[in-house]
N, C-alpha and C positions, 0 to 999 in steps of 0.2 A: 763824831757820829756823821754829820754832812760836811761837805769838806769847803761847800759855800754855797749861798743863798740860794742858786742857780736849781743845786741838785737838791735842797728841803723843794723846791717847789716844783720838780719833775717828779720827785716821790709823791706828794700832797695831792698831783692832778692826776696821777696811775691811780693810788687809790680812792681818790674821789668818786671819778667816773666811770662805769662798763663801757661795753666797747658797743654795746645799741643806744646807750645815751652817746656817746661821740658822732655814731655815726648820726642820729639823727639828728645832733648839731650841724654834722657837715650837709645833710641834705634840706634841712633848712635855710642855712646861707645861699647853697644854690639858687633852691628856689623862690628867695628872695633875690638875688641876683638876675636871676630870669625873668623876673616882675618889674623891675626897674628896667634893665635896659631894654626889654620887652615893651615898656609905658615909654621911655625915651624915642625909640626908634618907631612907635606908630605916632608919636606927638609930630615927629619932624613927617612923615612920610604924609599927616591929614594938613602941613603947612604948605606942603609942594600946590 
């Protein structure tokens, strides 16, 4: 059937997930990403 572990788990996550739940995975990471180094770079710029 699967020819190794790799591909049950690329099947497993196709049919898990739509493609508006990935995307709002992915635009959540972002903007969680944007929130951090966001918070990073006004912390050093209120030390200047």
């Amino acid at each position: 059937m699967f020819e190794s572990l790799d591909d049950q788990m690329k099947s497993d996550i196709a049919a898990g997930s739509s493609k508006k739940e990935r995307i709002l995975c992915w635009v959540a990471a972002i903007a969680a990403t944007v929130l951090v180094l966001g918070g990073l770079y006004l912390g050093v710029k209120m030390l200047e």
